[in-house]
N, C-alpha and C positions, 0 to 999 in steps of 0.2 A: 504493500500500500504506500503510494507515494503521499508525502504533504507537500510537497513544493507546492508555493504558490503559482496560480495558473494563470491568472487574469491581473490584466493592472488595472487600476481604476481610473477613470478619466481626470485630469485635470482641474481642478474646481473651476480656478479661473477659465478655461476653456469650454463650459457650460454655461449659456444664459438661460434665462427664465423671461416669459413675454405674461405678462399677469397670471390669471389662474391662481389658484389658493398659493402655490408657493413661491409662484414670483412674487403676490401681494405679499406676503408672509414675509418675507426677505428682504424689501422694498420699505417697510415698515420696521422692519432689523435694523437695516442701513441709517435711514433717516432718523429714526424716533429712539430704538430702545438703544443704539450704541452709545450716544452721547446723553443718556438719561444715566444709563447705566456710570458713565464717567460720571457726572455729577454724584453720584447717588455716594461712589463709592469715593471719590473727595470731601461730601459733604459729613463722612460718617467716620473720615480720618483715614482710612485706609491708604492713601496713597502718599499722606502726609508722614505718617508714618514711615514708607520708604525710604524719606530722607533722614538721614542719620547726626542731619547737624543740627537735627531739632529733639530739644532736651525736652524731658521730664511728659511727653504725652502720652496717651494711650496707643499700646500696640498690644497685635495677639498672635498667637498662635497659628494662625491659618490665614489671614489679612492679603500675605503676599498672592496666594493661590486666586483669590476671587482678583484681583489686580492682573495678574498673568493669566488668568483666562479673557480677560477684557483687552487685555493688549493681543492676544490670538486671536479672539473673535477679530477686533478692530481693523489688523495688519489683514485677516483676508477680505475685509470689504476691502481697503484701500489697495487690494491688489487685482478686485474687481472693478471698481469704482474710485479711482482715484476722486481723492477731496484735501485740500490742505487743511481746512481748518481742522479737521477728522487726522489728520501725516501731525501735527504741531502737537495733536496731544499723546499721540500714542510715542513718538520722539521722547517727546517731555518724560513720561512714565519711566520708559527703555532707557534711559539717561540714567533716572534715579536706579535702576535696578543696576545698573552697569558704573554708578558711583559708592552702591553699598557693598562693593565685591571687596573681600578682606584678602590681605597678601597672601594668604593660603587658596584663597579662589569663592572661599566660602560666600554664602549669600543666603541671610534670614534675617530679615529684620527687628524681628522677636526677639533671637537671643544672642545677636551680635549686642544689642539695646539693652535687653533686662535680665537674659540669664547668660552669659560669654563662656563662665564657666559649667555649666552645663548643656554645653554640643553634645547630640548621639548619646543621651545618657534616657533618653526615655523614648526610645524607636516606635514603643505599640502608643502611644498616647499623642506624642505631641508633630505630628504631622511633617517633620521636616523635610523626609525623603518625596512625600507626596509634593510640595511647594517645591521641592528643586522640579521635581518631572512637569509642570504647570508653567515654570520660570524656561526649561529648552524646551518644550512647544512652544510657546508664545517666542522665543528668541528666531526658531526656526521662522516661522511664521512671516515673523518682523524684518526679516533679512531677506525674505523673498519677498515682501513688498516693496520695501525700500532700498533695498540693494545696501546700507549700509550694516557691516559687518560687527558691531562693537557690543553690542547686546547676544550675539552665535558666539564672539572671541569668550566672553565671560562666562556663560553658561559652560562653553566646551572646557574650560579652566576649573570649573566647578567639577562637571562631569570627570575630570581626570584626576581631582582633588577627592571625590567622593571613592574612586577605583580605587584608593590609596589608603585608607578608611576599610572598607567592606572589603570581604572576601576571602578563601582560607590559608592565604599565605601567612605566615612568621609575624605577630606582631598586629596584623588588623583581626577585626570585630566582624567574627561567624553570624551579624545581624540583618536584617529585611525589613521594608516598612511597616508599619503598622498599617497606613492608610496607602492602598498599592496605587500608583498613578507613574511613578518614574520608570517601571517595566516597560512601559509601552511607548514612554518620553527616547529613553534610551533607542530602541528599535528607530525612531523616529530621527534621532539624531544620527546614526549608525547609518540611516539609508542616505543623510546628505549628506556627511562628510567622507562617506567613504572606509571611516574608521571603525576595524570591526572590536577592537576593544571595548568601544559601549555596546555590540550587542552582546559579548563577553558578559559583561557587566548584568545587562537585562537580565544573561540566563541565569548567573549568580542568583541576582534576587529568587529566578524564579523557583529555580531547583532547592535553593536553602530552606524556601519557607516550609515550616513543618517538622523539621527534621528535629529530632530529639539528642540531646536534653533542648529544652525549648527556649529558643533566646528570650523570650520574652520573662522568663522566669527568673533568668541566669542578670538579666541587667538588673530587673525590677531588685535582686537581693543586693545590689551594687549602692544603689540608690537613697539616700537620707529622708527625702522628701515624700512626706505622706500623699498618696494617690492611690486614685480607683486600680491601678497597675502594679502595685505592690503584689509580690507576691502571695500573701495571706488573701488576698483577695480571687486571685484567679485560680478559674476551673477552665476545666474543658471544653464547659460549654463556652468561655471568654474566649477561647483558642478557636473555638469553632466561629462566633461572630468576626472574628478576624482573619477566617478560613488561613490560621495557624496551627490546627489541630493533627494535621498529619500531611506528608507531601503532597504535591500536586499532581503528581503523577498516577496518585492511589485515588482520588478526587472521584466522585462520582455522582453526587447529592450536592446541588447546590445549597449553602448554608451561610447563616450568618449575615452580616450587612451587607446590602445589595451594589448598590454602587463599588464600593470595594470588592469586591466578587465580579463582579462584570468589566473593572479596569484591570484583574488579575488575570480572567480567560480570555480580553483580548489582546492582553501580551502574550499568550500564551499560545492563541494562536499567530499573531506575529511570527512569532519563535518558531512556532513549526512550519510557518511558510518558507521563511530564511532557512531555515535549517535542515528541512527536511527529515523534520522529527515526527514517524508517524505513532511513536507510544504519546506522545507529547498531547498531537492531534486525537487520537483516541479521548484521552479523557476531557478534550474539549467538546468532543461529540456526544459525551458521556452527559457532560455538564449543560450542552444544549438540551438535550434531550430534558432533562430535572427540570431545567428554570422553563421552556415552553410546552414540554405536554403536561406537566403538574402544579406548577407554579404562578402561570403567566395571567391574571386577568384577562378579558374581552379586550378592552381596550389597548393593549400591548403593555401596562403596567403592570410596574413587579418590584416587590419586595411589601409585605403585605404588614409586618410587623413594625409599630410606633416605636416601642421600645429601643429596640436597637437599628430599628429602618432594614430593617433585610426579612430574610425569606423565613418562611414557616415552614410545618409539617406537610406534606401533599396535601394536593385541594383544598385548604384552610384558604380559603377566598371571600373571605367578609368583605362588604361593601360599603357600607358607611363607615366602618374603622381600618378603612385601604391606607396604606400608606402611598405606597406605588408613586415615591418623589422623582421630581420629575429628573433629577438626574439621573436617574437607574433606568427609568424610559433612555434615555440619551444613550447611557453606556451600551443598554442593549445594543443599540442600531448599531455600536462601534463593534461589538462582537457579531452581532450579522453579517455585519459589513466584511469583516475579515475574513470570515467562515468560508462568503461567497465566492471570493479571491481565491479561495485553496480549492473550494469543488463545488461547482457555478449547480448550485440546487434551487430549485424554485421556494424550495418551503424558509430559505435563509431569506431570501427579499422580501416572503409576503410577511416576516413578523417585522423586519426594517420597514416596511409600508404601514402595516398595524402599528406601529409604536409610532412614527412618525407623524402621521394623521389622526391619531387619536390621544397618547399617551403622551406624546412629547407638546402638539401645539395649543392642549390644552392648558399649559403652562405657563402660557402669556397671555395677555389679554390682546383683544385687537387694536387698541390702543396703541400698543407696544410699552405700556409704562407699568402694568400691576401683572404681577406674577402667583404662580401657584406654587409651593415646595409639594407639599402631597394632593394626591390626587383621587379623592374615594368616590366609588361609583357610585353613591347615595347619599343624602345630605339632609340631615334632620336636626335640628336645634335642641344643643345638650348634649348630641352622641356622639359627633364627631370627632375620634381621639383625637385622628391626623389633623384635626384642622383648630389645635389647639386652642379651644373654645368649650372645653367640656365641659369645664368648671362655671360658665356665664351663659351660657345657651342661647348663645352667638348664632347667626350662620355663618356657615364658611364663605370668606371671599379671597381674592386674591388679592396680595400685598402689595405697597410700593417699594420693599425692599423688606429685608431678614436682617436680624443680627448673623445669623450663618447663611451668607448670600453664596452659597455655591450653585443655584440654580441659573440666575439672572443670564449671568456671564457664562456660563455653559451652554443654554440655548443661544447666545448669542455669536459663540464660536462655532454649533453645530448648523445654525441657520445660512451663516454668512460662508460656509464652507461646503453648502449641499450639493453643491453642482458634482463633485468625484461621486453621487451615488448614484447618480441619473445611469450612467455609464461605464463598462470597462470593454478593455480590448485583450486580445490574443495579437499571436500574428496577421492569422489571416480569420478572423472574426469579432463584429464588434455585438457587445451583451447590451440589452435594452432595462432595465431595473424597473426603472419607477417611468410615468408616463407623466410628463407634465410640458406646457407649452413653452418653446424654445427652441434651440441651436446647441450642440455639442459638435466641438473641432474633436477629432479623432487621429490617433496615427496607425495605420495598419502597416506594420513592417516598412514605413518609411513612406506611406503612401497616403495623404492625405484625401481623410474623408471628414464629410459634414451632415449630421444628421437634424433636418428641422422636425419640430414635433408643432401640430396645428391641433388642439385638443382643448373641450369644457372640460373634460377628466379632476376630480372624480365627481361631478355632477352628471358628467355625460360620457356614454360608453364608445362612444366614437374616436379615436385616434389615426390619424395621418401624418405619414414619415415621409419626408423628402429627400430623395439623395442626391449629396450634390458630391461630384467626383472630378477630375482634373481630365481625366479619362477611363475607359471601359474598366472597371475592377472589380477582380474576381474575388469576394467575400461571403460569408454568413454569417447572415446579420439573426442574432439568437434574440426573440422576444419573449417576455417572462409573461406566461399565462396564469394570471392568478389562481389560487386552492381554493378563492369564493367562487371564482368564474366556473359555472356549469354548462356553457356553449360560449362559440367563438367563430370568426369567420374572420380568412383573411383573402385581401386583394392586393396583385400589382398592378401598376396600372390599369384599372376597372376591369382586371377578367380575375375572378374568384382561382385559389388555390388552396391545395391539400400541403399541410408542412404536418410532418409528426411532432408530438411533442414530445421529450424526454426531458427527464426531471424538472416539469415544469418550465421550459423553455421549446417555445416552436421554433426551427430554423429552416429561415430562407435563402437558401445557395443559387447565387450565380451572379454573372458577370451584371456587376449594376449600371448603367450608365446615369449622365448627370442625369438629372428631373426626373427620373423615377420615382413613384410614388406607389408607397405599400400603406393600406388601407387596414387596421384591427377593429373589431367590432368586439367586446367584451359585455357580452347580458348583465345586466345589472338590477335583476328582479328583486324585490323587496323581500329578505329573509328571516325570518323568525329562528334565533339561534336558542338554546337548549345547553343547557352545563351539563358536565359529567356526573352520574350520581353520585360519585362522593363529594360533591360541592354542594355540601347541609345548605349554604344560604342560598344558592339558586336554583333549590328543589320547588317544584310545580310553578316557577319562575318562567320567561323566553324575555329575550332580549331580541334589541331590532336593528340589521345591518343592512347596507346598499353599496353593493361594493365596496371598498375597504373601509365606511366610515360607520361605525359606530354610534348608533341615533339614545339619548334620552330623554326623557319628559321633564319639565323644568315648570316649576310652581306658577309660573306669572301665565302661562300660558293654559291654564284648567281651573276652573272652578271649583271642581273636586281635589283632595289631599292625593296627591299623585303617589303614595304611598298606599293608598286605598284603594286604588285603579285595577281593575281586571281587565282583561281584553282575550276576548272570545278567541277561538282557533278561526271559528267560521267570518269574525269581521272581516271584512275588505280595506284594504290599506292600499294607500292612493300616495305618489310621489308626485312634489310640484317642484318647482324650481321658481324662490322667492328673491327677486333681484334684491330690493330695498331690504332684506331682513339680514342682521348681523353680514353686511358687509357682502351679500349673494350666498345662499346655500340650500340644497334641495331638503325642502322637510315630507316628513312622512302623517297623513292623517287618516284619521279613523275612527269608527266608535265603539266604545268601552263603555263598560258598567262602573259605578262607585257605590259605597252605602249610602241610605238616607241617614244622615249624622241625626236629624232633628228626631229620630224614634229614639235615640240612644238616653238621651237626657241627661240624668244622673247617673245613671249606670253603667259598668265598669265591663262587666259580661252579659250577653243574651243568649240564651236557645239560637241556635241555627233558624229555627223555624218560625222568630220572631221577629229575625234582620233582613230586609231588603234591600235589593239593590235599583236604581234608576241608571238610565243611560247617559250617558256622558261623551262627549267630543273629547277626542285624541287628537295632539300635535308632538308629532314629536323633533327634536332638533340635534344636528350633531353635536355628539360629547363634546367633542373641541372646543365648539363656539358658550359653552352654557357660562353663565355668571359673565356675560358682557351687557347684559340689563338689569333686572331689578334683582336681586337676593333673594332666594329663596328655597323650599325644598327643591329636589332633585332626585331622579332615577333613573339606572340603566335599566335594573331587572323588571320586568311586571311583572305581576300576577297572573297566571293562564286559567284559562277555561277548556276545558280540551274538549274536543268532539268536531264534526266537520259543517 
């Protein structure tokens, strides 16, 4: 079994987007949330911080990471969209990170500042490893936008500072992050410099973590300072939230905090692409399979526990106390994303489209300025854990910023960077992913191609690809047919054709000339979905999807306690396509039953044979878009009525 990786992904910047949900989406990134985001994270100290010539203010522990995801996001719009005024501030930032770099290479603002003496003396707790891996993406990033190299020099001085540090030679520290994010930095840095030392390094981290006696154990007894990481305090199950509990190699249940878990297996697949490591890729396969057939929400959200934000026992899929932050939607897509690169499967894109559309852009508002950290499919005043309101019976809304802003700035590097998922290539074949309206420049073995895409998608199941070539070339062109999609039809130039699909990919071979035009038709009938029976909370449940997006019922929109709502098997459900409603989005309606609340009165229970139900209008609207009007309840799952 080979893992080399097979597919490259196409260029970001060589991806445009022509409106459609995620040009708009992106377009509203660029303008609105990048430069909210810099204020937000100036106005709250964090960038002030950076600077080191400023005494006595607040700094933390993780400060730097939300700043260097903002300077990645930022550097790839500006490498899309060039803007100076958008170049002057991310400079600015890249400046201060690249004047707090200490003679040794080192760079952390926290405890260059508050603790000096204690560098590398608390790995599981205090974040450091994960902030350098956030500080060379964002260095990477900044250097291909702007071509100046002084933010790559320092990071890579870090990177070589931290090799000297870690690892099991004579003298350094058998240690690994706590919070994993540098595994995947290093790969990252390794592909543009050329230097395989940091993926050396990656696989250190990756292969150490685990291994017994447990570092995490062995520092914390080093250590003076009272913390939750002291020894006396950790179990296995702490090891396990840290997915520190045994190698990665033996891995097979994903566990523990999500995010962290999901930046761990896509270095991991990294590493097996680079390397062609197929024990490696095995237990990624392992670990796909855990987080998406048992773990994974409808909406592509995952990691279901408040407590520590990571994953639960199988099927434990509560909905109103979802955590499902929207970073661990993110990370997924970066483990999809990799997956697909190593072995071009349909079922890796359609959970990157599922999280994407529904997990990840329900995250921000359409505004571009209030954000979601969790994300629970139900929304009831009082119960919400994730939506830290339980204690005041709040509804959940979305923020203008977190004290722990790692979401903000994460969508904003994932939005501003979407174009590499639209597409990759082979030699002589280019992959189709995601369907959205635009242009991708392609290179087939040296041979430039250009794919335009003319598409309402995902409102409308219509898609047209345009080929534009230099001359006659001979490619296949591989389209991903969706796992919702249950018919399909394709055209070249208006005469129908048969392509076989494998693994969720149709492909169409031969010689393309320019202005060819290949025509997909993807059904997009209105489906009633069904959870697994071991998922207690959405037993006698159906949820409601249309091609990849995710519909639920939101309070402002029903009369009846949407919580109350049943919907017959037998109703009829009607899709419209509502320009003026949150920004264009096709909703779904219908008619349901609710109780008459007015028989209930005082009373707490009735006989079945006392409670009635009246009929009730259904609208339902995508997950994405819900809490961009009024607050209030919410629901994916209904209530079913079964019979025909």
């Amino acid at each position: 079994m080979t893992a080399q990786r097979r597919l490259t992904p196409a260029a970001f910047e060589d991806v445009q987007f022509d409106g459609g949900v995620l040009g708009t989406r992106r377009e509203t990134n660029r303008t609105v949330s990048l430069m909210d985001q810099y204020t937000k994270c100036k106005s709250s100290g964090r960038i002030d911080a950076l600077d080191l010539t400023k005494k006595g203010i607040p700094r933390h522990r993780f400060w730097d990471s939300d700043v260097a995801k903002w300077v990645e996001a930022a550097s790839y719009s500006l490498s899309t969209h060039p803007d100076k005024r958008l170049a002057a501030k991310v400079n600015e930032v890249a400046d201060l990170f690249v004047a707090a770099q200490q003679p040794d290479g080192y760079i952390n603002s926290y405890f260059t500042a508050e603790e000096p003496e204690n560098r590398w003396t608390n790995l599981a707790g205090m974040h450091e490893l994960y902030q350098a891996g956030h500080m060379m993406e964002a260095a990477v990033a900044h250097q291909k936008a702007t071509g100046r190299r002084e933010f790559l020099d320092a990071v890579r001085k870090f990177a070589d500072y931290i090799g000297t540090v870690f690892g099991r030679g004579k003298g350094r520290k058998r240690g690994y992050p706590g919070h994993q994010e540098i595994e995947l930095a290093l790969v990252k840095l390794y592909r543009v410099t050329g230097e395989k030392r940091y993926l050396t390094l990656s696989k250190y981290f990756v292969d150490e973590r685990g291994r017994k006696p447990f570092y995490f154990y062995e520092e914390a007894a080093k250590r003076e300072k009272e913390d939750h990481y002291n020894r006396e305090n950790m179990g296995l199950q702490d090891y396990a939230i840290l997915q520190a509990d045994r190698p990665v190699r033996e891995m097979s249940d994903a566990r523990g905090h999500a995010v962290r878990a999901l930046y761990l297996y896509s270095a991991m697949a990294d590493l097996a692409g680079e390397t062609d490591d197929a024990e490696l890729l095995g237990a990624c396969r392992r670990l796909w399979e855990s987080v998406t057939k048992r773990q994974m929400y409808l909406t592509g959200g995952v990691g279901q526990q408040r407590v520590f934000e990571g994953f639960d026992v199988d099927f434990s899929l509560a909905n109103d106390t979802a955590y499902a932050e929207t970073c661990a939607a993110i990370s997924l897509i970066f483990f999809a994303h990799r997956m697909l690169q190593i072995d071009p499967r349909g079922e890796y894109a359609d959970v990157m489209e599922r999280a994407l559309y529904n997990g990840v852009l329900s995250g921000v508002s359409l505004d571009g300025e209030k954000y979601f950290y969790a994300n629970p499919l139900a929304v009831r005043a009082g119960v919400n854990m994730a939506a830290h309101h339980a204690d005041t019976g709040k509804l959940y809304e979305r923020a203008a910023w977190f004290g722990c802003a790692c979401c903000p700035s994460n969508l904003g590097r994932l939005l501003a960077s979407l174009g590499q998922y639209v597409y990759s290539t082979e030699p002589k074949a280019a992959w189709v992913h995601l369907y959205a309206a635009g242009s991708g420049k392609l290179d087939l073995a040296g041979k430039a191609v250009t794919l335009r895409q003319k598409t309402h998608y995902p409102w409308d199941e219509k898609i047209r690809i345009t080929v534009n070539v230099d001359a006659p070339t001979n490619f296949a062109l591989h389209l991903r047919i969706p796992g919702w999609c249950r018919k399909h039809n394709l055209k070249v130039n208006g005469r129908g054709i048969q392509a076989a699909v494998t693994k969720g990919y149709a492909a169409v071979q031969r010689a393309w000339r320019d202005g060819d035009v290949l025509e997909l038709t993807l059904s997009m009938p209105i489906e009633r979905i069904v959870a697994h029976p071991q998922v207690a909370s959405d037993g006698g449940k159906v949820a409601l999807q249309r091609g990849p997006i995710v519909y639920c019922l939101e309070q402002c929109d029903h009369n009846a306690n949407v919580h109350g709502i049943l919907l017959p098997d037998s109703a009829k459900l009607t899709a419209r396509y509502e320009k003026d409603l949150l920004g264009g989005c096709v909703t779904i309606s219908g008619k349901g039953v609710a109780p008459v609340t007015a028989e209930w009165k005082q009373a707490l229970y009735h006989r079945a044979d006392e409670a009635s139900l009246k009929p009730t209008n259904i609208k339902a609207v995508p997950y994405a878009l819900w809490c961009n009007r009024t607050p209030g309840y919410m629901t994916v799952w209904i209530s079913r009525i079964p019979g025909k």
